[in-house]
C-alpha positions in Angstrom: -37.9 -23.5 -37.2 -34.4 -22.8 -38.2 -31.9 -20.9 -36.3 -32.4 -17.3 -36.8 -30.1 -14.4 -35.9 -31.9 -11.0 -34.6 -31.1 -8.9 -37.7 -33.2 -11.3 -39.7 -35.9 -11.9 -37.2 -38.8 -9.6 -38.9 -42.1 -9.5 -36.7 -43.8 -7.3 -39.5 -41.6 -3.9 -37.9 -41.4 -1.1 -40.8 -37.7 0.1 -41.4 -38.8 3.3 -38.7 -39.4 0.8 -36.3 -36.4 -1.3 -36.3 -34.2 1.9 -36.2 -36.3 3.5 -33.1 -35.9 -0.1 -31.5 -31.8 -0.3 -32.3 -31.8 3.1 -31.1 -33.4 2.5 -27.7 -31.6 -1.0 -27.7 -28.5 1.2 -27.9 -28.7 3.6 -25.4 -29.5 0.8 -23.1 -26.6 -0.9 -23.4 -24.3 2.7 -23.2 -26.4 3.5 -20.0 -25.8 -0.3 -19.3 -21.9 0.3 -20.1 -21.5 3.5 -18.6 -23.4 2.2 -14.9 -20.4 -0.8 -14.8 -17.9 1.8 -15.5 -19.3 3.9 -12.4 -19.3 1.3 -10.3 -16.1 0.1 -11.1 -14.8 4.0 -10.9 -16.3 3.4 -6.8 -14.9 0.4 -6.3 -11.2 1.8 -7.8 -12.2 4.6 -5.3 -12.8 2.2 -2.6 -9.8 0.4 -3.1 -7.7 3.5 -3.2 -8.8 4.8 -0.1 -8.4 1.4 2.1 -4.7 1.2 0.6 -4.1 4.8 1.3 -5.2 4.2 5.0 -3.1 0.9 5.2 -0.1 3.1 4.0 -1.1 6.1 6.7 -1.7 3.0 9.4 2.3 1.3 8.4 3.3 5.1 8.3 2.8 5.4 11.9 4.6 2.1 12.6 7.3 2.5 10.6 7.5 6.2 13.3 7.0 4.4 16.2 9.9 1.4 15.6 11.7 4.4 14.6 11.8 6.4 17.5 12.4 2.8 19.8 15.1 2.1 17.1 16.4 5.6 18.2 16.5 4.7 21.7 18.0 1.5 21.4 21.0 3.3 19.4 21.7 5.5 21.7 21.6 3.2 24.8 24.4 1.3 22.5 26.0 4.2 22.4 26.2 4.9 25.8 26.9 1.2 26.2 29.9 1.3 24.3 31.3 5.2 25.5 31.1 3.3 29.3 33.0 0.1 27.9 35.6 2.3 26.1 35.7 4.4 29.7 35.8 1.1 31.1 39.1 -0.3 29.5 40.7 3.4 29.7 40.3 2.6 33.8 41.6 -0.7 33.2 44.3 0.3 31.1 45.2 3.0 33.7 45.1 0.4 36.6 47.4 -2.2 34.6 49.8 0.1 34.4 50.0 1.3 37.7 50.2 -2.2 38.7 53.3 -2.7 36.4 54.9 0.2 37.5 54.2 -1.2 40.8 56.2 -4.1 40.1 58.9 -3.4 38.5 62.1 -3.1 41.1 
């Protein structure tokens, strides 16, 4: 028994035969072919949806360290408005305290 490929393999099937076989082998593998491409349409689908929820999920953090972020800023700004308030008060004393002592 020598190797044989499956075009040469004859099992006594008229030319008729062979073609309805090929035919059916055929649409086999399409409905074959075209079940992996459905199921890797789902999983693309799948994979689309859990990154679109990972993107919604760091949407709302990216909201919520924004509106602390916004906070934070504007106690910095008050920080700094009552430091500049601050050394005006200073400034004001400082000179009074010259004027003070100078004869």
């Amino acid at each position: 028994m020598g190797e044989t490929n499956g075009s040469e393999f004859d099992a006594g099937f008229s030319d008729e035969e062979k073609e309805d076989l090929e035919r059916m082998i055929g649409a086999f593998n399409a409905d074959r072919k075209s079940l992996a491409a459905d199921l890797a349409d789902e999983n693309l689908k799948r994979q689309i949806e859990i990154i679109e929820k990972r993107f919604s999920h760091l949407g709302e953090i990216v909201s919520r360290t924004n509106k602390r972020l916004d906070s934070f800023f504007e106690i910095l700004q008050l920080l700094h408005r009552k430091s500049e308030i601050m050394n005006e008060r200073f400034n004001t004393l400082l000179q009074v305290l010259q004027q003070d002592a100078e004869p």
